[in-house]
C-alpha positions as CSV (number, residue, x, y, z in Angstrom):
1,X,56.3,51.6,27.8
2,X,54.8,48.0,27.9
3,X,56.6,45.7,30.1
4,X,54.1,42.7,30.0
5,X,53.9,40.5,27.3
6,X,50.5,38.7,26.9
7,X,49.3,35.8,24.8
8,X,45.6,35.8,24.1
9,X,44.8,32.7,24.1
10,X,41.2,32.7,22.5
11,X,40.0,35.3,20.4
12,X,37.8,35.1,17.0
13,X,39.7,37.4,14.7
14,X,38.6,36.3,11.0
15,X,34.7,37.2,12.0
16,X,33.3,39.9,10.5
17,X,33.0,41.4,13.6
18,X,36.5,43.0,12.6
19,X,36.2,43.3,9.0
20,X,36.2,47.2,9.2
21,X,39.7,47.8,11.6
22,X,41.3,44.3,11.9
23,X,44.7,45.8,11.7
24,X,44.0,48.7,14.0
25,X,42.8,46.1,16.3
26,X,46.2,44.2,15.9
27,X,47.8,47.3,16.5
28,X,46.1,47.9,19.8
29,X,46.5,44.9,21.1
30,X,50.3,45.1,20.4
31,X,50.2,48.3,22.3
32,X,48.8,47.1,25.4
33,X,51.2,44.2,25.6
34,X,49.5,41.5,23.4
35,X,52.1,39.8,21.5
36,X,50.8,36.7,20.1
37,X,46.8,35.1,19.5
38,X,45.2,31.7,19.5
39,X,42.2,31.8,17.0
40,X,40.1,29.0,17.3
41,X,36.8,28.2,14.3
42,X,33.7,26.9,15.1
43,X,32.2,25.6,12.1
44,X,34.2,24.8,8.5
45,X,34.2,27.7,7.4
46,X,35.3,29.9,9.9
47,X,38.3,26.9,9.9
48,X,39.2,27.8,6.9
49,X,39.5,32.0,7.9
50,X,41.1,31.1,11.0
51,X,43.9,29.0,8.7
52,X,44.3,31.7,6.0
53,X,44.5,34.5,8.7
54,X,47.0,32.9,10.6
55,X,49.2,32.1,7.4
56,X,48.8,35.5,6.9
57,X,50.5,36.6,10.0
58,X,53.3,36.0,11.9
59,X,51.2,37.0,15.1
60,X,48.2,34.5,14.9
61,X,48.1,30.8,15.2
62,X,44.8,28.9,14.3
63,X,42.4,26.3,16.0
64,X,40.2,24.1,13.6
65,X,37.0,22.4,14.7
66,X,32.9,22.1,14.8
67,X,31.5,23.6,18.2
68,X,28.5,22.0,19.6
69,X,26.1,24.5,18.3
70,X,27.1,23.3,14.6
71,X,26.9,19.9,15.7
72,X,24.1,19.4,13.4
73,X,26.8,19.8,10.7
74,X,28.8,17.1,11.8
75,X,29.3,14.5,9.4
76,X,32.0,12.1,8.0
77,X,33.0,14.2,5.1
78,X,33.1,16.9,7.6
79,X,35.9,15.3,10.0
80,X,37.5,14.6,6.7
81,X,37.8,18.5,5.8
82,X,38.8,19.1,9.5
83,X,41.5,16.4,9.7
84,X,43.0,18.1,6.5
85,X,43.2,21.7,7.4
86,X,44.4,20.6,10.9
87,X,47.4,19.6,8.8
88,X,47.8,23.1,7.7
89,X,51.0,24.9,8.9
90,X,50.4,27.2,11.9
91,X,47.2,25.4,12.9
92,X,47.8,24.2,16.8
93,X,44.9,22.9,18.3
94,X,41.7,21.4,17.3
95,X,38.8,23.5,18.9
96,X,36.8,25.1,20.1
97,X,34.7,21.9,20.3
98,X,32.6,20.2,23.7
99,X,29.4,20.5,24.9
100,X,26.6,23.4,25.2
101,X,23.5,23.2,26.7
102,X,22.4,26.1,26.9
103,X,21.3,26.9,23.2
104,X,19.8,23.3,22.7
105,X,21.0,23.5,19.0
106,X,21.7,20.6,18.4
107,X,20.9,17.3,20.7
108,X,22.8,16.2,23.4
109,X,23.7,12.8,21.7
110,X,24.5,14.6,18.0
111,X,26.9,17.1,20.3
112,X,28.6,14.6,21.7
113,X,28.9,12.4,18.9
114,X,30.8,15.4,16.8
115,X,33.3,15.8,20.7
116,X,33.9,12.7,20.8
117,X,35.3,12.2,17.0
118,X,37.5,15.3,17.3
119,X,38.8,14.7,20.1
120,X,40.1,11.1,18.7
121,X,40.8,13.3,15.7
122,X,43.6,15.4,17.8
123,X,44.4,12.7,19.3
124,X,45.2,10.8,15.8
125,X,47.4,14.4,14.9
126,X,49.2,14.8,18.4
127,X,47.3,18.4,18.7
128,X,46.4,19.8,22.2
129,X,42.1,20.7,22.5
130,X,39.9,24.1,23.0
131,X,37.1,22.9,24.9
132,X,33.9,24.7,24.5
133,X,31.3,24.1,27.8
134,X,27.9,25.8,28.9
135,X,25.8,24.3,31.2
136,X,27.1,20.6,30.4
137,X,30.1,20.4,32.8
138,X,29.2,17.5,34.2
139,X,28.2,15.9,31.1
140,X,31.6,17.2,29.3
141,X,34.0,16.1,32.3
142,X,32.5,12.7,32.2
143,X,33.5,12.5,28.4
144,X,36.8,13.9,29.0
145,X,37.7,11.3,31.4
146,X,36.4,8.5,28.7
147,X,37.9,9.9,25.8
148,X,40.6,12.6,26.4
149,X,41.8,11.6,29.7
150,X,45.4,11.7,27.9
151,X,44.9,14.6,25.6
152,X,46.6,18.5,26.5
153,X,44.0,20.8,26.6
154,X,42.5,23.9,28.0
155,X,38.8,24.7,29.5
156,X,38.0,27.6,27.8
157,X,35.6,30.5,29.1
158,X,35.5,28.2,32.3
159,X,32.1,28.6,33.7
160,X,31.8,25.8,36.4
161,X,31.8,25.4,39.6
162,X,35.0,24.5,42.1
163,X,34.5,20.7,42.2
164,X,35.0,20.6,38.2
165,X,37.6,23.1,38.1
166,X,39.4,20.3,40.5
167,X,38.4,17.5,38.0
168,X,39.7,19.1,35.1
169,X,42.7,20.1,37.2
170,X,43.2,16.8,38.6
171,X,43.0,15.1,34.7
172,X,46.2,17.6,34.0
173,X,43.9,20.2,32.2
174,X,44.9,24.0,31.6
175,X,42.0,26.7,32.8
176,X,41.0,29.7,30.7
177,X,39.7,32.9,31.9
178,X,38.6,36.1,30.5
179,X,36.3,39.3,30.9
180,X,33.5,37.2,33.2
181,X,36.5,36.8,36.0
182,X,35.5,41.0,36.2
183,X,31.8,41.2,36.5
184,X,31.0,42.0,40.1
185,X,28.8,39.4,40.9
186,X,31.5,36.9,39.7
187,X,32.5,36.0,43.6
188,X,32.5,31.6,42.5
189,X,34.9,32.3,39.5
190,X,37.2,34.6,41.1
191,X,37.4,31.7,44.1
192,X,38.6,29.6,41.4
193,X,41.3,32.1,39.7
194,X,42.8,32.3,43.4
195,X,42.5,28.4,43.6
196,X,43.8,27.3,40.1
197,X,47.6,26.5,40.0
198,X,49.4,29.4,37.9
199,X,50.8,27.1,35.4
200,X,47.3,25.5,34.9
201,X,46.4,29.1,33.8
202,X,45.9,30.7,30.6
203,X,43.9,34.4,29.6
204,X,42.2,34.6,26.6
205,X,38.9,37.4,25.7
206,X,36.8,35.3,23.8
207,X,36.7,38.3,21.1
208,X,34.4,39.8,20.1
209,X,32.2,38.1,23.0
210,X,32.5,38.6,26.5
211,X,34.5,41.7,27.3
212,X,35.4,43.1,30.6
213,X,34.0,45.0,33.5
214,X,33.8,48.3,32.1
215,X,33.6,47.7,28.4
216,X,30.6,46.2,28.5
217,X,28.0,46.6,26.4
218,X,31.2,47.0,23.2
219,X,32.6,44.6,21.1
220,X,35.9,43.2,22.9
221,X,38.8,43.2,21.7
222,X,42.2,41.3,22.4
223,X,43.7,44.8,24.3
224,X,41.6,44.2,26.7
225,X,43.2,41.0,27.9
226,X,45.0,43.7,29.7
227,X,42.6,44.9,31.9
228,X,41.8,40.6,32.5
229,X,45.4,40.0,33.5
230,X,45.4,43.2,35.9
231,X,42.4,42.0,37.5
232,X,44.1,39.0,37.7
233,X,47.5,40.0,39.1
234,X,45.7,42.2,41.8
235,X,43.4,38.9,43.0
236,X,46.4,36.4,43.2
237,X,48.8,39.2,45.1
238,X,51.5,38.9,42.2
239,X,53.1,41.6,39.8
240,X,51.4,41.4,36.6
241,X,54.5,40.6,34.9
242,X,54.9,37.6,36.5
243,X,51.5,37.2,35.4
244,X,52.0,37.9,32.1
245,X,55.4,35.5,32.1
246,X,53.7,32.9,33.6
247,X,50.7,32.7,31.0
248,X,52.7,33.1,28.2
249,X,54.8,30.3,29.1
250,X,51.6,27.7,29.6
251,X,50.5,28.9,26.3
252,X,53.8,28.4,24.3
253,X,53.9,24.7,26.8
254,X,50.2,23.5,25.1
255,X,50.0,25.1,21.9
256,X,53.9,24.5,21.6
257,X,54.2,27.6,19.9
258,X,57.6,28.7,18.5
259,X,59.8,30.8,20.5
């Protein structure tokens, strides 16, 4: 029987992605320890899934907000649509919204135009932020420290190097990991697990991107924040139920999540 109890911490539920088995999916991740899920939007309209699905279950709390890729989307009747369904109940963070350079979707200056209002915008609704950052760490930390030096909120899919996990650390930000942490060649992000404080910690999978070692190649899934957490456990010498506690606990401290 499951010991652990998990909080997935990032995971896209309302895509279509699991239109064909969402519930099985739920089921499965319940299973393997997962009790409770942070579903973050990118755009409007995944916003308005990740409200209705969280309204719809007990389980699943919502994130609303315009990732840099839809920046080009960004507009004042857009922040208006966002502020509103951030008011929604069961709607805990405004994200997953930052900076991405790798895609070159949208301009530098349009992404952080659309950052930079959202983060004022949780700031204006006392709601903690999902930040979104590829390639742009530099760029995104200097932002941060201008505009959401006193905001909660979690690095999410960190990808940097150890000098920015320390800046983010050192401006009182939470770290999120997943899947990447167990690729082999990950040797610079596993230095940082090991170095990031375990209450500055939080797991997440990024479904349906990113999954572990050994499920590459399929779509992830939130039961395999499991395999994450062992990894985890095994890296930082601890049981994985203290682990598990541990997380859990940072998650219910920056989403403040019900008990």
């Amino acid at each position: 029987m499951t010991r652990h109890v998990l909080t997935d911490t990032h995971c896209h539920l309302d895509t279509p992605a699991f239109d064909t088995d969402r519930e099985a999916v739920f089921a499965r991740a319940h299973e393997a320890g997962i009790a409770r899920f942070v579903n973050p939007a990118y755009d409007l309209e995944s916003s308005r899934r990740a409200v209705a699905l969280a309204q719809a279950r007990a389980d699943v709390f919502a994130a609303v907000g315009i990732h840099p890729n839809d920046a080009t989307t960004f507009s004042e009747t857009a922040l208006d649509a966002l502020r509103a369904l951030a008011q929604q109940p069961r709607v805990v963070a405004i994200g997953e919204i930052g900076l991405d350079y790798h895609w070159n979707v949208a301009t530098p200056k349009q992404q952080a135009e659309a950052f930079i209002a959202q983060l004022n915008l949780a700031r204006d609704l006392a709601l903690p932020v999902i930040i979104h950052c590829r390639e742009a760490y530099d760029d995104c930390l200097a932002l941060l420290e201008a505009h959401g030096r006193d905001l909660p909120l979690v690095m999410h899919a960190f990808g940097g190097a150890l000098h920015h996990a320390r800046k983010a650390l050192d401006l009182g930000y939470f770290i999120g990991i997943g899947g990447p942490v167990t690729y082999p060649k990950a040797h610079a992000l596993r230095e940082i697990v090991t170095y990031v404080p375990l209450e500055r910690l939080l797991l997440e999978t990024d479904s349906p991107y990113l999954p572990p070692q050994g499920k590459r190649g399929t779509r992830n899934e939130p039961a395999y924040l499991a395999i994450v957490a062992r990894a985890i456990a095994e890296m930082r010498h601890l049981a994985l139920e203290a682990l598990a506690a541990q997380t859990s606990h940072n998650a219910h401290t920056l989403f403040r999540l019900p008990a």
